[in-house]
mmCIF file of the C-alpha atoms, coordinates in Angstrom:
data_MODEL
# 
_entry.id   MODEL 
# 
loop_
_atom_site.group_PDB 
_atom_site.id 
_atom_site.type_symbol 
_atom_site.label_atom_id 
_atom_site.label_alt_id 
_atom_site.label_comp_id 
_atom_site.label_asym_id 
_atom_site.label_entity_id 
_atom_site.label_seq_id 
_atom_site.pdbx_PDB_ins_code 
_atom_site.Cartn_x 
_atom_site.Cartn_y 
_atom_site.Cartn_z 
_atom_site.occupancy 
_atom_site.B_iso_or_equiv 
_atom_site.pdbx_formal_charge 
_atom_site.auth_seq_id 
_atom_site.auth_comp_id 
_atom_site.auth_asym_id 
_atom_site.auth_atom_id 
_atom_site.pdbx_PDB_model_num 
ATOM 1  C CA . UNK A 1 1  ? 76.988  178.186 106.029 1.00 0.00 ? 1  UNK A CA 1 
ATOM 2  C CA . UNK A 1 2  ? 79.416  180.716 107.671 1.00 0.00 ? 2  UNK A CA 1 
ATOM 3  C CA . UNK A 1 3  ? 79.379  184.546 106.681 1.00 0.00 ? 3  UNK A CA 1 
ATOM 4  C CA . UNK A 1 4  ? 82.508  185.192 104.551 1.00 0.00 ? 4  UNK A CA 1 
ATOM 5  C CA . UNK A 1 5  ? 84.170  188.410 106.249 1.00 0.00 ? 5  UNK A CA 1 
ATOM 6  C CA . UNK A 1 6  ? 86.215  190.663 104.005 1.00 0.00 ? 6  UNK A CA 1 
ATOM 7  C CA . UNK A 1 7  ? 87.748  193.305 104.762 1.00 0.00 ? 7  UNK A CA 1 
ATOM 8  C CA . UNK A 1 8  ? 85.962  195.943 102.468 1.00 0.00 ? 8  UNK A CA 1 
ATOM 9  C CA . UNK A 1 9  ? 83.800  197.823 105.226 1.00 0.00 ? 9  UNK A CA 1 
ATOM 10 C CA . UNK A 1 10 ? 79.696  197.916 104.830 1.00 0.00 ? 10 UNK A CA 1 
ATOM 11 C CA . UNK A 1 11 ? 79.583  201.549 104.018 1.00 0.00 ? 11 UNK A CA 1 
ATOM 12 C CA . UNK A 1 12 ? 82.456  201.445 101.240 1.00 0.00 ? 12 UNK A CA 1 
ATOM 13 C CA . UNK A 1 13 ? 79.920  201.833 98.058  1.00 0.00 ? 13 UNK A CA 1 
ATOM 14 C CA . UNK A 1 14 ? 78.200  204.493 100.347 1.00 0.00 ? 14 UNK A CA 1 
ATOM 15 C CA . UNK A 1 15 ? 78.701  208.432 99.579  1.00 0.00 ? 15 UNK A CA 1 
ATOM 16 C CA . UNK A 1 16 ? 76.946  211.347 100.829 1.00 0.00 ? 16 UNK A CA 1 
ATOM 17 C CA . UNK A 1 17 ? 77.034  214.858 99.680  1.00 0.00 ? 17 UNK A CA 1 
ATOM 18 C CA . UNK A 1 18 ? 78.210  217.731 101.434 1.00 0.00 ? 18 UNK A CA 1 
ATOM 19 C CA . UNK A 1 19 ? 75.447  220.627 101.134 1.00 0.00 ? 19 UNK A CA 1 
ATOM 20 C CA . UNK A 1 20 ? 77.698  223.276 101.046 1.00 0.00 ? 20 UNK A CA 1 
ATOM 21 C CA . UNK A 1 21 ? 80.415  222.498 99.149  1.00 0.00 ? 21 UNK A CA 1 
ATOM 22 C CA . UNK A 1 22 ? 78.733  219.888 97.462  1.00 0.00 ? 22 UNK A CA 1 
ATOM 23 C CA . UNK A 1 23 ? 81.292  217.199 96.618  1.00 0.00 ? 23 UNK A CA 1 
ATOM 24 C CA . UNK A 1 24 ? 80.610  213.445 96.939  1.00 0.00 ? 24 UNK A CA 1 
ATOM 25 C CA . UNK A 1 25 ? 82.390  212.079 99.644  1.00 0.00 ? 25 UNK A CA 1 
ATOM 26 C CA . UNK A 1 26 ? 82.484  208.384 102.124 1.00 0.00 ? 26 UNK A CA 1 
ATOM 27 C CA . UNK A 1 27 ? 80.772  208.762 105.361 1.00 0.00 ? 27 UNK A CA 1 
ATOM 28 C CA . UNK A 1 28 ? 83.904  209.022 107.049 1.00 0.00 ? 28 UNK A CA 1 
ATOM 29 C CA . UNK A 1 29 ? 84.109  212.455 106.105 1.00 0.00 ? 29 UNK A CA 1 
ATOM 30 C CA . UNK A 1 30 ? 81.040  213.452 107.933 1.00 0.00 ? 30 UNK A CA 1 
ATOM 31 C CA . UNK A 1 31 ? 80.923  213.503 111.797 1.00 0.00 ? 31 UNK A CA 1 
ATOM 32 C CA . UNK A 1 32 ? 79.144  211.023 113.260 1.00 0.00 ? 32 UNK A CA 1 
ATOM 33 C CA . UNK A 1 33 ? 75.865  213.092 114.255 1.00 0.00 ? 33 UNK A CA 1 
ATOM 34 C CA . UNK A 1 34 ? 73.320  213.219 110.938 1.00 0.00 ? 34 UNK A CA 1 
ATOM 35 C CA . UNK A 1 35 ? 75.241  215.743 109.761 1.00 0.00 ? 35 UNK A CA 1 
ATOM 36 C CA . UNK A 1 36 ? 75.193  217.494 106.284 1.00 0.00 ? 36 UNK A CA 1 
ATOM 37 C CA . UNK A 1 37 ? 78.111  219.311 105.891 1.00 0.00 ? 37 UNK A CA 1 
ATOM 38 C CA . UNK A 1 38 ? 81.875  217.221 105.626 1.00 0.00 ? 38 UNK A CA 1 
ATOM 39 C CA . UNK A 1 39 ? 84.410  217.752 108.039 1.00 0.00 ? 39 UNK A CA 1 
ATOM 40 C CA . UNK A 1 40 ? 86.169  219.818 106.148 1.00 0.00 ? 40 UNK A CA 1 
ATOM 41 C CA . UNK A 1 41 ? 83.485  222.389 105.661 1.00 0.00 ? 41 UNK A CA 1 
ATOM 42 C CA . UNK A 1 42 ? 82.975  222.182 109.766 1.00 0.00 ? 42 UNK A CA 1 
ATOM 43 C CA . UNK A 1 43 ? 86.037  222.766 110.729 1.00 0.00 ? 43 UNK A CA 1 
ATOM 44 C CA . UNK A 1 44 ? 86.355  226.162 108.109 1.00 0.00 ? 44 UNK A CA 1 
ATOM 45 C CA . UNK A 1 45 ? 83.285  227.077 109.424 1.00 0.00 ? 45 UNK A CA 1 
ATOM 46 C CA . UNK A 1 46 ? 84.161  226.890 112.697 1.00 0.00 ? 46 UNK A CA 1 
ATOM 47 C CA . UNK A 1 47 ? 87.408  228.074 112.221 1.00 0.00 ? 47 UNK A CA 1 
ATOM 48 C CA . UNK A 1 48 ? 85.904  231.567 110.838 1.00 0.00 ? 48 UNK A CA 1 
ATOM 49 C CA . UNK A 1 49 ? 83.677  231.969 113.727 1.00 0.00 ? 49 UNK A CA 1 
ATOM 50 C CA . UNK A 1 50 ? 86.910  231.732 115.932 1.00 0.00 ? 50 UNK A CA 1 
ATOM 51 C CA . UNK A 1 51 ? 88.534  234.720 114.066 1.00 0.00 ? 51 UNK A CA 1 
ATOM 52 C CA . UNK A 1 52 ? 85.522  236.218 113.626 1.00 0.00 ? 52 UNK A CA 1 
ATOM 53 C CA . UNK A 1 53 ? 85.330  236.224 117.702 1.00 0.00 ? 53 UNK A CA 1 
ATOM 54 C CA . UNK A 1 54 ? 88.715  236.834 118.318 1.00 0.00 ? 54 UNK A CA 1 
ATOM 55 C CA . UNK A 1 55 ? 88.401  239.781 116.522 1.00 0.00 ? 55 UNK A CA 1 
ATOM 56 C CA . UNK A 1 56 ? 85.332  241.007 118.003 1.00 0.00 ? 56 UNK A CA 1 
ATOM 57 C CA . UNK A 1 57 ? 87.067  240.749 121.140 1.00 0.00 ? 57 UNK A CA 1 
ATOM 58 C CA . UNK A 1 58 ? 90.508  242.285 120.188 1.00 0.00 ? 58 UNK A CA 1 
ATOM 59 C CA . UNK A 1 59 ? 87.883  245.341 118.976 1.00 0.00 ? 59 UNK A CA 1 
ATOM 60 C CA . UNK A 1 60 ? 86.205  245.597 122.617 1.00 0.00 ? 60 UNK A CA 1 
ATOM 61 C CA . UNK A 1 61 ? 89.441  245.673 123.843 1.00 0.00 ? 61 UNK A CA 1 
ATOM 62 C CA . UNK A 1 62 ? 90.570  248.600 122.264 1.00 0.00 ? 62 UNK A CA 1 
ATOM 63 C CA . UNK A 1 63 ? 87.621  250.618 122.374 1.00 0.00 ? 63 UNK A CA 1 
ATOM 64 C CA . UNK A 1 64 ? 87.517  250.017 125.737 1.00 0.00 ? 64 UNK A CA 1 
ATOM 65 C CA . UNK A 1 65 ? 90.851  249.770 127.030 1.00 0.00 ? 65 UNK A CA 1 
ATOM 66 C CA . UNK A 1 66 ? 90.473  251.645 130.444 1.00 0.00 ? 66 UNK A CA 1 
ATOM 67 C CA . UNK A 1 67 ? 87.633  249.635 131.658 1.00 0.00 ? 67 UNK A CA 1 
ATOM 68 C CA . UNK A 1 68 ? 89.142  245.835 130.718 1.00 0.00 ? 68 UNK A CA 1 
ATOM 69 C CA . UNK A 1 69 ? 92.665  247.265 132.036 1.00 0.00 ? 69 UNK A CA 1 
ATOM 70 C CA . UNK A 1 70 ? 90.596  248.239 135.575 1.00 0.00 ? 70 UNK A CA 1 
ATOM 71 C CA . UNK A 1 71 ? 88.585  244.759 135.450 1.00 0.00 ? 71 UNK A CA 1 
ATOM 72 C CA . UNK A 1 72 ? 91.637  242.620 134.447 1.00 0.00 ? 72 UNK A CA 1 
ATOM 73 C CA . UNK A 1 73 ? 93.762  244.535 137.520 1.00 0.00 ? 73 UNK A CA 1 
ATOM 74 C CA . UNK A 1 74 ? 90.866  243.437 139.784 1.00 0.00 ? 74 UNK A CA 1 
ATOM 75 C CA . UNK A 1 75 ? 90.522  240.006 138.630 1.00 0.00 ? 75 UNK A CA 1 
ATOM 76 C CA . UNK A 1 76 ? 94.563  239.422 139.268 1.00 0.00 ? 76 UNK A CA 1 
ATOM 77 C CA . UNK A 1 77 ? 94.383  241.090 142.557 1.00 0.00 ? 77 UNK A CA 1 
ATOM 78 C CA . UNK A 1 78 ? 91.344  239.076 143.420 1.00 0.00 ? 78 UNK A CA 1 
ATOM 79 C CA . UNK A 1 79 ? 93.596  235.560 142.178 1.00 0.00 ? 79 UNK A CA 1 
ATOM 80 C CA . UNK A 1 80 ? 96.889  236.958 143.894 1.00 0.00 ? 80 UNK A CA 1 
ATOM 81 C CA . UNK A 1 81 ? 94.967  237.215 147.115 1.00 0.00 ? 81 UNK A CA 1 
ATOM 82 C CA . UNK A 1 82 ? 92.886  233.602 146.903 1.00 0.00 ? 82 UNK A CA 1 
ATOM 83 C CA . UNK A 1 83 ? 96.831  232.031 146.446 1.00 0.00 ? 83 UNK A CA 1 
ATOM 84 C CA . UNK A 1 84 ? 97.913  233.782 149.385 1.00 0.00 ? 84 UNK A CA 1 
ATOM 85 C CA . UNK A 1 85 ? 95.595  232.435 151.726 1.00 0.00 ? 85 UNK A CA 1 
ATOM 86 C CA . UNK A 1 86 ? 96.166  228.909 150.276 1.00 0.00 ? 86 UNK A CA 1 
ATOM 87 C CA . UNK A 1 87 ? 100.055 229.252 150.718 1.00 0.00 ? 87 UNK A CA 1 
ATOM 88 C CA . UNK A 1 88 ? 99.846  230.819 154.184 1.00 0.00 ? 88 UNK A CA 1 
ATOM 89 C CA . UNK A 1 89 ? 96.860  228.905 155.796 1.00 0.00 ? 89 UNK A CA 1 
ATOM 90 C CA . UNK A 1 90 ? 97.319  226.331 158.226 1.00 0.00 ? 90 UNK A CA 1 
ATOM 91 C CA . UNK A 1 91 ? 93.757  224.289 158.520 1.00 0.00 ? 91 UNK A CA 1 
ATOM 92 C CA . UNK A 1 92 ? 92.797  221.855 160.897 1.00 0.00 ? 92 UNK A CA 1 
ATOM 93 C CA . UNK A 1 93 ? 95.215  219.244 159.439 1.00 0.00 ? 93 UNK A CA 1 
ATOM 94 C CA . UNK A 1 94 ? 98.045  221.648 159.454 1.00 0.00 ? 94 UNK A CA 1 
ATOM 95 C CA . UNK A 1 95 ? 101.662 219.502 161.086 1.00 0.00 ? 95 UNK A CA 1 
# 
């Protein structure tokens, strides 16, 4: 006898629970990785360690302003010069 295919998927009566927020909630919430926290938690989470950098590194910035000024200078001067030599330079398959 054939296997009668619907289209309810295997997982449907399946639910998990998010540690930290801890709703109920379908596997398709979670990444795919035995995680324990839903998407939606992940993506806050890793949404506050962005600011939480980006501010850390608008800080060193400003306490620091002469030195990253000096290193960012040197950097661009260091780029400007590398796309000089591209533009200009003729190698051995030059026409």
């Amino acid at each position: 006898m054939r296997e009668h295919h619907t289209s309810v998927p295997a997982w449907a009566g399946e639910r998990r629970r998010c540690s930290r927020c801890g709703r109920t909630k379908p596997p398709t919430a979670f990444y795919r990785n035995p995680s324990t926290i839903c998407k939606d938690c992940h993506n806050a989470a890793s949404r506050f360690t962005n600011q939480c950098r980006r501010a850390a590194i608008a800080h060193l910035i400003t306490e620091y302003s002469a030195e990253y000024r000096a290193l960012l200078d040197a950097e661009r001067a260091k780029r400007r010069t590398r796309s000089s030599k591209r533009m200009s330079g003729g190698g051995p398959d030059a026409a």
